[in-house]
C-alpha positions in Angstrom: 3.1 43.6 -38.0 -0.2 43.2 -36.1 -2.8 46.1 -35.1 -1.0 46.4 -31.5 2.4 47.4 -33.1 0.9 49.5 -35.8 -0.9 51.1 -33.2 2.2 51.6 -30.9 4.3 52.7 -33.8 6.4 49.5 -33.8 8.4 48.1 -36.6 7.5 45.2 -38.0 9.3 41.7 -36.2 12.2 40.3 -38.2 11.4 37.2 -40.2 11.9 33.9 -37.8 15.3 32.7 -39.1 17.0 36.3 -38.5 15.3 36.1 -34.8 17.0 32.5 -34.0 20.0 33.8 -35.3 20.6 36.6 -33.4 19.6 34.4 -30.1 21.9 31.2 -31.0 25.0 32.0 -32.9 25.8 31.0 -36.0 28.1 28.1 -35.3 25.5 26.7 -33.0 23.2 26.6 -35.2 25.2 24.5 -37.6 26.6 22.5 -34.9 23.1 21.1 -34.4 21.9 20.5 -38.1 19.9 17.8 -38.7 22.5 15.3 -40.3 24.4 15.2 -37.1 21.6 14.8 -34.9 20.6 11.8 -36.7 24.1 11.0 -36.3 24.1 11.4 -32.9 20.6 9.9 -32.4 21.3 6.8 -34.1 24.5 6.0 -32.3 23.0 5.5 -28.8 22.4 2.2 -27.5 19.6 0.5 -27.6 18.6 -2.4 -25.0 16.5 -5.0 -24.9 16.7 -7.2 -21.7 14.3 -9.1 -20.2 16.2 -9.7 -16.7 14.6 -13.3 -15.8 13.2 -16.3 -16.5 9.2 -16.3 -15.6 10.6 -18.9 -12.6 13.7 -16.5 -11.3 11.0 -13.6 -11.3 8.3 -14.9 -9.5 9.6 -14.1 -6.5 8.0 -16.4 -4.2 8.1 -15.5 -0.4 5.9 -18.3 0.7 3.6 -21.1 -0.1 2.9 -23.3 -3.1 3.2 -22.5 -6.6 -0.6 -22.2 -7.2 -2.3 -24.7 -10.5 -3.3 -22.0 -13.3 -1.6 -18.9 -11.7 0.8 -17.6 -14.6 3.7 -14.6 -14.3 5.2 -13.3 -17.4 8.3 -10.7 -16.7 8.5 -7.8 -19.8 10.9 -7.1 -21.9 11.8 -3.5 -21.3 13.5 -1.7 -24.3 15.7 1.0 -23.1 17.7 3.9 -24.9 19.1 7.5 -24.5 15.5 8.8 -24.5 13.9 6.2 -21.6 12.1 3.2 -22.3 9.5 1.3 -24.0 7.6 -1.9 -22.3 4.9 -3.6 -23.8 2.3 -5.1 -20.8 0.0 -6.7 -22.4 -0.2 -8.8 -26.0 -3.1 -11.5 -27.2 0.1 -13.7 -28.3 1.6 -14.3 -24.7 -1.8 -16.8 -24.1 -1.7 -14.9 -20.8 -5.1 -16.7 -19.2 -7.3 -13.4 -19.3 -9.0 -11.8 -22.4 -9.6 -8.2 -20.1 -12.7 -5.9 -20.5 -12.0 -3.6 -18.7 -8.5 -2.2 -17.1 -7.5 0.4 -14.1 -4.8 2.5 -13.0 -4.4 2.1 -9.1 -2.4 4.1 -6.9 -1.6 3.1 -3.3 -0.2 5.0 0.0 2.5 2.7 1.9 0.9 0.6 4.6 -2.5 -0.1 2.1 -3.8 -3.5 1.8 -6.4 -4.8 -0.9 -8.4 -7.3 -0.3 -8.8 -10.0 0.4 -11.2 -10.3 -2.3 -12.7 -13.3 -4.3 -14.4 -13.5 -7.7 -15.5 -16.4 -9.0 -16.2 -16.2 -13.1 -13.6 -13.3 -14.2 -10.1 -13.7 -14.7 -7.4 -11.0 -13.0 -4.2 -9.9 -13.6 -1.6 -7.1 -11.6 1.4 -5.3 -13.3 3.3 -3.2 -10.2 4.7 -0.3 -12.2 6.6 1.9 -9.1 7.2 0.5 -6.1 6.8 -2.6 -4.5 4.0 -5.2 -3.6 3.0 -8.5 -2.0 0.6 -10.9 -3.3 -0.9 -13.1 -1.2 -3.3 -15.5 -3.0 -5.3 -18.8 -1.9 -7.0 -21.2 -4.0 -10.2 -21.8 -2.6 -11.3 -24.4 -6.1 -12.1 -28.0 -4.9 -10.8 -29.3 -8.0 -7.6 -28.2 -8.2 -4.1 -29.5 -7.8 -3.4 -26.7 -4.7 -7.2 -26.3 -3.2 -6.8 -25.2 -0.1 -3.0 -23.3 -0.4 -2.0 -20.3 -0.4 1.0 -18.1 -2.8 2.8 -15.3 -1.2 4.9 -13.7 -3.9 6.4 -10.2 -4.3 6.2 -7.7 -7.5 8.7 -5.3 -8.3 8.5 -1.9 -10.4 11.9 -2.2 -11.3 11.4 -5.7 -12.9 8.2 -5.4 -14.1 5.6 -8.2 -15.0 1.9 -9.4 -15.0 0.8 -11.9 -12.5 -2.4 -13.4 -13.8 -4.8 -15.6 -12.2 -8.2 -17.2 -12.7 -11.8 -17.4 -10.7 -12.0 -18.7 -7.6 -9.0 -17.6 -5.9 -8.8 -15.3 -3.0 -6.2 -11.9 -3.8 -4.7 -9.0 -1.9 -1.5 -6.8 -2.4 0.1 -5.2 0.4 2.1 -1.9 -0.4 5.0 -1.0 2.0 5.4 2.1 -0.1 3.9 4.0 -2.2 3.0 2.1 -5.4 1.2 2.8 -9.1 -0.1 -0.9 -10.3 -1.8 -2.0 -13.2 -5.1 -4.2 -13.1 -6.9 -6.0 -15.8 -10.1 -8.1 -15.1 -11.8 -10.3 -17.6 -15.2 -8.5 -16.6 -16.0 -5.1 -16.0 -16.7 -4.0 -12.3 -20.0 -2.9 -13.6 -21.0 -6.1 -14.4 -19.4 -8.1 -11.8 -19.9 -5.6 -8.4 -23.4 -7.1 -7.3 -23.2 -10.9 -7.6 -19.6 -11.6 -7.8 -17.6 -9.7 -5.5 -16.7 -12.0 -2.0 -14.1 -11.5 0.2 -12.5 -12.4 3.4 -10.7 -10.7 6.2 -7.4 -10.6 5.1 -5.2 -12.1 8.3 -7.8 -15.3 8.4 -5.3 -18.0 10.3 -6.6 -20.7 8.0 -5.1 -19.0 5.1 -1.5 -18.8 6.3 -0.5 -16.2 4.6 2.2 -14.0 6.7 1.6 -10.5 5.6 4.2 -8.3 7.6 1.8 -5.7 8.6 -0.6 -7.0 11.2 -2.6 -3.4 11.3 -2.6 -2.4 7.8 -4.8 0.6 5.9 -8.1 -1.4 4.5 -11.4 0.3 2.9 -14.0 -0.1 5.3 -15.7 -2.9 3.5 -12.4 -5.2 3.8 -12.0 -3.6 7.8 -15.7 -6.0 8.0 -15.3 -8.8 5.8 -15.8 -12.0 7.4 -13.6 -15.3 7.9 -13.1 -17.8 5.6 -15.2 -20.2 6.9 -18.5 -17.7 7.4 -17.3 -16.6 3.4 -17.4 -20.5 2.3 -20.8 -20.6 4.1 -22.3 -17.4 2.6 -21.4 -18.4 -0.7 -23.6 -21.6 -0.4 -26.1 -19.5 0.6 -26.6 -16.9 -1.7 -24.9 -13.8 -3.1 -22.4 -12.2 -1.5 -23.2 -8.7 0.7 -22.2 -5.8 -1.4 -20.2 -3.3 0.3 
């Protein structure tokens, strides 16, 4: 009994296990006794599936396959409780090693990018919703210079897209979306001298986003074309915005 109900006159609260009793009854109580809930707990099933091969997943829209662009689907481990997905694992060899990772959210209609980077690695994991990646591979020396990739990434079969410098990004979001992004370098580092981009419905990159008047940040709403990018990247650093 505490000073309040010696105060008030109270008597002193029953121990715990007379309490619980007189709330659950007796049978209830031994209905749920540990044994059988182990019982019970170790008969539901539990599910491993991993729903596609990495070439079913990628669900290409458009374009080329691009050189070096890798997409791994998880395996998602599900049971009576909910689920358990592993995104990311050093012994995948996924082509980034990240420093630094974010947790984006995005209204329907919003479009990132298009954005370029040119010594970090990148990777995207859509975990609600829906998005589509358009990519173009502005390296001389590969296989697909000069193509474009214009893929979609599902929540409901979830997977990293990764991808290395010198290839122009964006995701579109025709809903609302919650996506995972992992970059080899952190934004601190990389924000001044390494952050290009292009306006995102550039003819010359081809790539046929569905919404012609999407929601940008300001700084994409004034990047410039790909050709004024190509020549402002011989020039100097890129315009920070």
């Amino acid at each position: 009994m505490n000073e309040r109900d010696e105060a008030a006159g109270g008597a002193a609260p029953a121990p715990f296990e007379e309490r619980n009793r007189r709330i659950i009854p007796e049978k209830v109580i031994a209905r749920q006794s540990a044994p059988d809930v182990l019982t019970r707990m170790t008969s539901w099933p539990f599910v491993s599936r991993v729903r596609e091969t990495p070439e079913q997943a990628m669900k290409l829209i458009a374009g080329v396959r691009l050189a070096d662009v890798v997409y791994r689907p998880f395996t998602v481990n599900e049971d009576a409780r909910g689920g358990f997905t592993e995104v990311f694992c050093d012994s995948w060899g996924l082509p980034i090693t990240p420093a630094q990772w974010s947790v984006v959210t995005s209204h329907p209609r919003v479009l990132r990018g298009m954005h370029l980077h040119l010594r970090h690695h990148e990777a995207i994991t859509v975990i609600q919703g829906r998005a589509l990646v358009g990519l173009y591979d502005l390296r001389e020396t590969s296989a697909t210079s000069r193509q474009f990739m214009f893929l979609g990434l599902d929540g409901d079969s979830p997977g990293c897209l990764a991808f290395p410098p010198g290839i122009l990004h964006g995701w579109y979001f025709p809903m609302k979306a919650l996506h995972l992004q992992s970059v080899s370098e952190s934004w601190a580092d990389y924000r001044i001298d390494d952050n290009w981009g292009c306006t995102f419905n550039d003819p010359e990159l081809g790539i046929p986003w569905p919404d012609p008047s999407p929601i940008l940040s300001k700084g994409a709403a004034e990047y410039p074309s790909l050709r004024a990018l190509c020549a402002r990247m011989a020039g100097g650093p890129p315009i920070v915005k």
